[in-house]
ZADO-1210 file (C-alpha; in nm, 4 decimals, padded with zeros to 6 digits):
<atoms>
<atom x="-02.1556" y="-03.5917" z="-01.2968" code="UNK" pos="1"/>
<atom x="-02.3531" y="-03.3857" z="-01.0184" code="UNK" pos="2"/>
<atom x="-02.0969" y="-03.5441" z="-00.7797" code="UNK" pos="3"/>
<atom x="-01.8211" y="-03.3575" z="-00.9951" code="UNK" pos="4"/>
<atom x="-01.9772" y="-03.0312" z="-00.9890" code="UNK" pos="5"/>
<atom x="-02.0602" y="-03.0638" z="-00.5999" code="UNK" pos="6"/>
<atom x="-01.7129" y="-03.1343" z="-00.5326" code="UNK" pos="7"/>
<atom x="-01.5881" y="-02.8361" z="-00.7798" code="UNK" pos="8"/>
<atom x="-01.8479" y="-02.5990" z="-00.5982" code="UNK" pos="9"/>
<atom x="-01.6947" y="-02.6936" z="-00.2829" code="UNK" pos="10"/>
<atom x="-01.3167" y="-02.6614" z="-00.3745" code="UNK" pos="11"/>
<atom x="-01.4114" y="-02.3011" z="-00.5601" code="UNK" pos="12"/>
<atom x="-01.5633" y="-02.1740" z="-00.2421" code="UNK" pos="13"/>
<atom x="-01.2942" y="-02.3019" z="00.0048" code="UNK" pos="14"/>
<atom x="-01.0440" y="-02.1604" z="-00.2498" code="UNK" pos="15"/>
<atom x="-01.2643" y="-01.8433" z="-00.2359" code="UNK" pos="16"/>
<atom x="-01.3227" y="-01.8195" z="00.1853" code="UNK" pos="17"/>
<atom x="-00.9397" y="-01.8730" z="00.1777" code="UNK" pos="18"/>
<atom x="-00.8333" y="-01.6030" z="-00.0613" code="UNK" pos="19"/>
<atom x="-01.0749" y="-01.3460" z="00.1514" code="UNK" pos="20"/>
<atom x="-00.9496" y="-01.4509" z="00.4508" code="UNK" pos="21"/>
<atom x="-00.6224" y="-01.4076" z="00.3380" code="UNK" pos="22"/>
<atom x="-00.6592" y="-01.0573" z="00.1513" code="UNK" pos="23"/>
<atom x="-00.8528" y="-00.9248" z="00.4645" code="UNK" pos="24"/>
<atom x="-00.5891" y="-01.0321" z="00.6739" code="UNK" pos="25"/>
<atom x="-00.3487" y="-00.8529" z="00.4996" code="UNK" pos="26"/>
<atom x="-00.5474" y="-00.5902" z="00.4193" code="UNK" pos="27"/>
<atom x="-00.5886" y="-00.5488" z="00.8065" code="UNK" pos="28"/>
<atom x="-00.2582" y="-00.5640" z="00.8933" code="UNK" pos="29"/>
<atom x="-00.1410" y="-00.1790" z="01.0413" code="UNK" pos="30"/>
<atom x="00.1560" y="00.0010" z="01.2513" code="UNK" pos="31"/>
<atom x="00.0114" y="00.2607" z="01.4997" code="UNK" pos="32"/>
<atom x="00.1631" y="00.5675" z="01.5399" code="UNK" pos="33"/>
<atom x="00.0995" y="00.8935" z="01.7593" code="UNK" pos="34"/>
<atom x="00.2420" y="01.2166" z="01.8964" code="UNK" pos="35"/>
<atom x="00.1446" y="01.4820" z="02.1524" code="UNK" pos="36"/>
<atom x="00.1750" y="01.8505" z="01.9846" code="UNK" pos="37"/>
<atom x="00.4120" y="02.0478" z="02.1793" code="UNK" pos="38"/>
<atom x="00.5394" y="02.3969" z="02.1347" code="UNK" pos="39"/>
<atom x="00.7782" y="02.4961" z="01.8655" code="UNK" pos="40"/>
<atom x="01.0962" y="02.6382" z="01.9595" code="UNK" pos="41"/>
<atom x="01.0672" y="03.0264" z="01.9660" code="UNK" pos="42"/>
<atom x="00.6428" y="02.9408" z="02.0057" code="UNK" pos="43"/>
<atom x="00.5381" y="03.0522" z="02.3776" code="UNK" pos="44"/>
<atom x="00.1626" y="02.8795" z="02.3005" code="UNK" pos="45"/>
<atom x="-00.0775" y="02.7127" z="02.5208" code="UNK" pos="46"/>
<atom x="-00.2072" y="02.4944" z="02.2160" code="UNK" pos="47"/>
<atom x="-00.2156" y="02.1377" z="02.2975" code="UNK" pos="48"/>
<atom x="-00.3552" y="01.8507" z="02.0740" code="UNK" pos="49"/>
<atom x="-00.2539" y="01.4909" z="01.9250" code="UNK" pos="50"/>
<atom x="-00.1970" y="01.3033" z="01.6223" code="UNK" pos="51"/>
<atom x="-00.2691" y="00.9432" z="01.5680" code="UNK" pos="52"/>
<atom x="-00.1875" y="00.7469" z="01.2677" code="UNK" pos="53"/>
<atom x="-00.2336" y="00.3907" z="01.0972" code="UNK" pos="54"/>
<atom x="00.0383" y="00.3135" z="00.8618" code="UNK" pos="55"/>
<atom x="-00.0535" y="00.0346" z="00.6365" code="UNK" pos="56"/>
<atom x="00.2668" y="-00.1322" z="00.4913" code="UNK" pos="57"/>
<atom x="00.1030" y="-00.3578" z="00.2158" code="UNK" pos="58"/>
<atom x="-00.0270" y="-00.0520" z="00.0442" code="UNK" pos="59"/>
<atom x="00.2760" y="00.1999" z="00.1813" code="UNK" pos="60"/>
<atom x="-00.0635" y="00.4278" z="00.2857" code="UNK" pos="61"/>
<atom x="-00.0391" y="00.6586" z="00.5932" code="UNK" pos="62"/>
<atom x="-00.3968" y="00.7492" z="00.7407" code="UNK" pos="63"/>
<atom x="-00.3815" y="01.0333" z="01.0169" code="UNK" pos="64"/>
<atom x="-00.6171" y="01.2421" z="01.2256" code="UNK" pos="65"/>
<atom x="-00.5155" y="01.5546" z="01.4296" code="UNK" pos="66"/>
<atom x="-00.7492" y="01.7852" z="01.6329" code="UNK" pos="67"/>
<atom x="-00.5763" y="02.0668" z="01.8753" code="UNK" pos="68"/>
<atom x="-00.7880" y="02.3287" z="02.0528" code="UNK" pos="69"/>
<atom x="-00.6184" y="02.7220" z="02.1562" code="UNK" pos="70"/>
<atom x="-00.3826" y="02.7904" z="01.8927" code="UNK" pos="71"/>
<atom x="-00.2782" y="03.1946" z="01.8756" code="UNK" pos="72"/>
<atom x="-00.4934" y="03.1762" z="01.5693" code="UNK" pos="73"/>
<atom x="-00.6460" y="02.9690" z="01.2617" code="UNK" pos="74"/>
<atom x="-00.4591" y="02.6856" z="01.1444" code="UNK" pos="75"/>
<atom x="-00.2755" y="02.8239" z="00.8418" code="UNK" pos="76"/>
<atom x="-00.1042" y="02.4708" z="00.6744" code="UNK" pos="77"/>
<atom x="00.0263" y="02.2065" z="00.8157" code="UNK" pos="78"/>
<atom x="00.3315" y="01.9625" z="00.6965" code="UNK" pos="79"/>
<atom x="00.4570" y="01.5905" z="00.7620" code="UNK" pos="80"/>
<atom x="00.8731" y="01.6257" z="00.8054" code="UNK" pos="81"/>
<atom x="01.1843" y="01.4389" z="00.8301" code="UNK" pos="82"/>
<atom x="01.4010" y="01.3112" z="00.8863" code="UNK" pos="83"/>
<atom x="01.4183" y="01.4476" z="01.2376" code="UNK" pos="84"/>
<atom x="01.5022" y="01.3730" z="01.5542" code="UNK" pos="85"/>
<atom x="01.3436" y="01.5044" z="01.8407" code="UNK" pos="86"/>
<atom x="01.3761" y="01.8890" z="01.8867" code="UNK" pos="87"/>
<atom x="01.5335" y="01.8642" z="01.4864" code="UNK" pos="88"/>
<atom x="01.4110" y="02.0599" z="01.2159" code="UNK" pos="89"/>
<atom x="01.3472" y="01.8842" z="00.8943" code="UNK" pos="90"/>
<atom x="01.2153" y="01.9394" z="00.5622" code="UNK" pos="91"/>
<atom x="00.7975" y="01.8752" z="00.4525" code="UNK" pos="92"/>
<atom x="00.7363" y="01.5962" z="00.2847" code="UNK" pos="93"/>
<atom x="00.3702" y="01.6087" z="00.2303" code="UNK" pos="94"/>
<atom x="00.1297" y="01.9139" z="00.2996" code="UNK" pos="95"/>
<atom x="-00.1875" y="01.8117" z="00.4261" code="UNK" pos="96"/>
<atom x="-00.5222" y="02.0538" z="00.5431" code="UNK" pos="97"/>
<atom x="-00.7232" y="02.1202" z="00.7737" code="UNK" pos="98"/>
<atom x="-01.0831" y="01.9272" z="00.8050" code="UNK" pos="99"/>
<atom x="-01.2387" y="02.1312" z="01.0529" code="UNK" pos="100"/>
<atom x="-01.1199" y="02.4203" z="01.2452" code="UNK" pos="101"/>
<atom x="-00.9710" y="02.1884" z="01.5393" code="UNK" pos="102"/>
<atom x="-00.8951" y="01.8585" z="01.3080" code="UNK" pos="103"/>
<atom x="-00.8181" y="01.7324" z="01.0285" code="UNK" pos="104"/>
<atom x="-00.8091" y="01.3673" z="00.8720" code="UNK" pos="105"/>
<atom x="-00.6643" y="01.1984" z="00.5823" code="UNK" pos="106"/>
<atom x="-00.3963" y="00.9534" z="00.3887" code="UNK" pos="107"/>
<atom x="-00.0470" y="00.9820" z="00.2481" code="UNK" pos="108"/>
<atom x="00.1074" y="00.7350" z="-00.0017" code="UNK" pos="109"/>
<atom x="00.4552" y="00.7023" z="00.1529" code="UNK" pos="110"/>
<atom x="00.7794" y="00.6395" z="-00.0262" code="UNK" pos="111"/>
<atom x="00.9925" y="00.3399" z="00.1134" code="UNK" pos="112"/>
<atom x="01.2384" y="00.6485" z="00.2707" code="UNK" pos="113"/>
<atom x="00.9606" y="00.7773" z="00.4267" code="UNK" pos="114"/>
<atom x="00.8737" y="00.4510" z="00.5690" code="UNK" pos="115"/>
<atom x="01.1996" y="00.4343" z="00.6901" code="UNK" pos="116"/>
<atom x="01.2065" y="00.7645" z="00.8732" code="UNK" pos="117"/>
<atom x="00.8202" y="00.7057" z="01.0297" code="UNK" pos="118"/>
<atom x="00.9696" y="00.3761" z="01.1451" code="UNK" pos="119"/>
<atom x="01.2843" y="00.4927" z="01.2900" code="UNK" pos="120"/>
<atom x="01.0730" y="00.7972" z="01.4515" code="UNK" pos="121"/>
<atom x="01.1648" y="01.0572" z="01.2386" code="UNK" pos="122"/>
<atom x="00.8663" y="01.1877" z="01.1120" code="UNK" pos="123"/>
<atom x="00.6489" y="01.4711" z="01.2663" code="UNK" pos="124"/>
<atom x="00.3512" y="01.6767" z="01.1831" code="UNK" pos="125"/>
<atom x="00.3830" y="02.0826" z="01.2016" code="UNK" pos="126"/>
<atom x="00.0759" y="02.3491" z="01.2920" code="UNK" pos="127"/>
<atom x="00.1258" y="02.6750" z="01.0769" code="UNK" pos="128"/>
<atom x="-00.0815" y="03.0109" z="01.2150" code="UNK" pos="129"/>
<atom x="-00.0222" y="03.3127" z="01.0856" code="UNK" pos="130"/>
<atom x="00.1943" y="03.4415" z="01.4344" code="UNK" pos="131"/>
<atom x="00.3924" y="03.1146" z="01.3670" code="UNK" pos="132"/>
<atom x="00.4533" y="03.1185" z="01.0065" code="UNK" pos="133"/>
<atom x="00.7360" y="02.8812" z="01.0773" code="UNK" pos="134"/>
<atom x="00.5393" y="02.6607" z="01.3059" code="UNK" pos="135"/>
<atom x="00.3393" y="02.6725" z="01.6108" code="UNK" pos="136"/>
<atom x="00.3251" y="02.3321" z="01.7517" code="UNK" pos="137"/>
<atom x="00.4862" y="01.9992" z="01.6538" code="UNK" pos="138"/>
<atom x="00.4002" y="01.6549" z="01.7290" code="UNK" pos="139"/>
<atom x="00.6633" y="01.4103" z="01.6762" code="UNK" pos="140"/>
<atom x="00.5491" y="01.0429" z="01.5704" code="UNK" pos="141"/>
<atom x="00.6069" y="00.7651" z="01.7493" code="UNK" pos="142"/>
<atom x="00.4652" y="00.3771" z="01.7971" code="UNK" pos="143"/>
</atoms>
């Protein structure tokens, strides 16, 4: 009988390194993506920054950090849009806000279109300050 439960231990814990293994794995298993903020059209700024993102497909979550330094002024809002090409306007998909005064950091649950567009490089993050209501700088994402 102890044989029986020594080999049951065994096969539950193999079963049970796999499964982990597996899950973390998985769990693990990201797209990077990143852009270089670059003036808006009609935005003569010297602001400069970056974006870089981990999209996790199992999950559909998107989790970004930005930081930027000389903006005209405070960082108002900022949006994720698309679909849009390069030097395209698009509509926000997702507001997101500010962490610090020269960053921020968070996640997005992504619809399947919006996977789509981030994949096919259509997605890009807007700065808001109040002289650029419309946007200040844009960084477009890209793997």
């Amino acid at each position: 009988m102890r044989s029986y439960y020594s080999s049951f231990l065994k096969t539950v814990l193999t079963a049970a390194c796999i499964t982990a293994l597996a899950t973390s794995a998985h769990a693990e298993r990201s797209e990077h993506y990143s852009g270089t903020f670059a003036p808006e059209r009609n935005a003569p700024t010297k602001a400069s920054g970056k974006v870089d993102t981990l999209f996790y497909p199992a999950a559909h979550v998107l989790r970004y950090t930005a930081s930027w330094k000389d903006l005209s002024g405070p960082m108002k809002v900022a949006h994720f849009h698309g679909p849009a090409a390069e030097n395209k306007k698009a509509v926000p998909f997702a507001t997101v806000h500010q962490t610090t005064p020269t960053s921020m950091s968070g996640s997005l649950l992504l619809t399947p279109q919006q996977e789509e567009m981030l994949r096919n490089g259509k997605v890009y993050l807007n700065l808001q300050t109040p002289a650029y209501p419309n946007g200040e700088v844009k960084a477009q994402l890209t793997q």
